[in-house]
C-alpha positions in Angstrom: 0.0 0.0 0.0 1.5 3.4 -1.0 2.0 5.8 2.0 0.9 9.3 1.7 1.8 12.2 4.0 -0.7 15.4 4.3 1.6 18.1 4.9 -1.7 21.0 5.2 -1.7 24.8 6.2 -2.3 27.6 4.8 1.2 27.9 3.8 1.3 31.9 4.0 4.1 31.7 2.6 5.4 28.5 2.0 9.2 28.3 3.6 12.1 25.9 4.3 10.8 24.5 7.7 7.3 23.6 5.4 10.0 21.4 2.9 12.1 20.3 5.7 9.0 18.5 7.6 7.9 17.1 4.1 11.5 15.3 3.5 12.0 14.3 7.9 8.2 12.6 7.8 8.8 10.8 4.4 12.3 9.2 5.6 10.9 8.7 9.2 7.5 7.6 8.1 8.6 6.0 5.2 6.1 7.6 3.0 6.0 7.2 -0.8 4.9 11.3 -1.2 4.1 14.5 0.8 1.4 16.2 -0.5 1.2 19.7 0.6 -2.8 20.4 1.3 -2.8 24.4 0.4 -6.2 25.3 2.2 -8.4 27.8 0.9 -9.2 29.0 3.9 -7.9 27.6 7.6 -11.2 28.0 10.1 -9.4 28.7 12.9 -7.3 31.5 11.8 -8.2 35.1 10.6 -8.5 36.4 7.3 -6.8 39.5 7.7 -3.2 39.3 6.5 -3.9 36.2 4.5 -2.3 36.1 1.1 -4.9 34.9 -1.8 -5.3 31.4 -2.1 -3.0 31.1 -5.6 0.0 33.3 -4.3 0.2 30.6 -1.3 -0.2 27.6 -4.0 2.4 28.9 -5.6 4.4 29.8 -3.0 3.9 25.8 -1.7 5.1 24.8 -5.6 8.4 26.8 -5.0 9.2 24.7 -2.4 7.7 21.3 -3.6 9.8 19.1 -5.8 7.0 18.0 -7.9 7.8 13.9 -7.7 7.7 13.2 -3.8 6.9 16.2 -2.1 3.6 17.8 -4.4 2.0 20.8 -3.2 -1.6 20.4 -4.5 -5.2 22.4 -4.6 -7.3 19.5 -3.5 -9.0 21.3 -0.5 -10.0 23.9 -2.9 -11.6 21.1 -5.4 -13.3 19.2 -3.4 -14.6 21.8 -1.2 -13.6 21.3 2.4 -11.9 23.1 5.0 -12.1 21.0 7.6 -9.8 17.7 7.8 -12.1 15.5 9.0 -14.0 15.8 5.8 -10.9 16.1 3.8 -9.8 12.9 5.2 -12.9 10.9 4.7 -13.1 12.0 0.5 -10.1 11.4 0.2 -10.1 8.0 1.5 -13.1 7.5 -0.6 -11.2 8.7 -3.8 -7.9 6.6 -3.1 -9.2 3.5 -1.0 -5.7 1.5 -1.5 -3.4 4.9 0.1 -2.5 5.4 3.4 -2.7 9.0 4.5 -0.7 9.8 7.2 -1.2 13.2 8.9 1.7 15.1 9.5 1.1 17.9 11.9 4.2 19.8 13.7 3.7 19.5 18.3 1.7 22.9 18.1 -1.3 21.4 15.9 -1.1 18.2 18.4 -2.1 21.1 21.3 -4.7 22.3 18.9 -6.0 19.3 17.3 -8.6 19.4 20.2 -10.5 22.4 18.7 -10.7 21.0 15.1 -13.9 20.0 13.7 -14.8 16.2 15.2 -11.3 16.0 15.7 -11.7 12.2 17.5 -12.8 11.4 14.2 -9.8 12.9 12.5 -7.5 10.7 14.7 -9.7 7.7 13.8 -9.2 8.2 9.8 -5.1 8.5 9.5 -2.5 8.1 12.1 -0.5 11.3 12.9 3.1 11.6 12.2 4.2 14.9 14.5 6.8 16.7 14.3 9.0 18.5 17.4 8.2 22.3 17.5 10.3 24.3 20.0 7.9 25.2 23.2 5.3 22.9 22.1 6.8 19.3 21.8 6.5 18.6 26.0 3.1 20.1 25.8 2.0 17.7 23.1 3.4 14.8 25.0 1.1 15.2 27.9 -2.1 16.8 26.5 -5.2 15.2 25.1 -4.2 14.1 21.8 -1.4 12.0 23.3 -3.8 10.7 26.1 -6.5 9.8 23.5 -3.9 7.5 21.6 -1.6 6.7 24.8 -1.9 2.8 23.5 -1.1 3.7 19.4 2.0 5.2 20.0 4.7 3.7 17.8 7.8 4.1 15.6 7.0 6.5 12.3 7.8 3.8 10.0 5.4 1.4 11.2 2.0 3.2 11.6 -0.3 1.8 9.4 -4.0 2.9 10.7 -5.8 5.8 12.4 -5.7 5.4 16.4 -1.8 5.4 15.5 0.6 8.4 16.4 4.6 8.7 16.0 6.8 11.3 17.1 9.1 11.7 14.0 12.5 12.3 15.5 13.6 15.7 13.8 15.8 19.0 15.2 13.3 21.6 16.1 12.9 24.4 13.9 11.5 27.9 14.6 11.1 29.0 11.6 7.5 30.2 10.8 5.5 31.9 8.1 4.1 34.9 11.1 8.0 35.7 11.2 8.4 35.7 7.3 5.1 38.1 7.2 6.6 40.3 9.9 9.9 40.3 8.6 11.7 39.0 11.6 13.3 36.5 9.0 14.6 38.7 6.6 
């Protein structure tokens, strides 16, 4: 079964920590391709200051290779902007992929306030990602208490109720600090 990580954000802009958690989840998770899941519009974040929807495709292309790490509009074309449902098409439209999640330790904090999020963890298993201030956090919070028995190594999750930490440096690099121009 070919292995697909979902890499999604609003990706305003795109960067090098965005690439560099695409190629540490598909050596750790040993996933076939990243997509990167452009959304059209992120619910829990404001519109103000975000870029239109095609700058941040393109922006995600930049830093795609195109063969195994393709940044894609499929939010956009089928319509959703909540994972749950995203998850559940796609899974309808590719029944022999695996979809992994990848989501960096500050989404795992979050994941609690996403749209019928149990549901979310029961249609791919996550693949996360250190963040700096965020990783302990994540450890110890609900997410990791939901799936305290589907912990394992990235390589060998296989089904939803299944989480990894992917062993990675932490990164601080953000798009906020690109926008603000804290990163030059």
């Amino acid at each position: 079964m070919r292995r697909i990580g979902l890499l999604g954000g609003s990706f305003n802009p795109a960067h090098s920590g965005h690439r560099h958690v695409a190629e540490v989840a598909l050596r750790a998770a040993r996933l076939d391709q990243v997509w990167l899941l452009v959304s059209p519009g992120n619910p829990l974040k404001p519109r103000a200051g975000m870029a239109p929807f095609r700058e941040r495709l393109a922006s995600a292309r930049r830093i795609a290779d195109g063969v195994r790490i393709v940044a894609c509009d499929l939010e956009s074309r089928l319509g959703t902007r909540h994972t749950v449902r995203t998850l559940a098409r796609l899974r309808r439209r590719f029944p022999r992929l695996l979809f992994v999640l990848v989501i960096g330790a500050d989404n795992m904090i979050q994941l609690p306030r996403w749209r019928r999020w149990r549901e979310v963890l029961r249609l791919a298993p996550l693949a996360v990602l250190p963040r700096p201030g965020y990783t302990r956090r994540a450890l110890r919070g609900p997410v990791a208490s939901v799936l305290r028995h589907g912990r394992r190594p990235p390589a060998l999750l296989r089904q939803g109720g299944e989480w990894a930490l992917v062993p990675a440096a932490e990164r601080s690099i953000s798009a906020t600090a690109i926008r603000s121009g804290a990163l030059g």
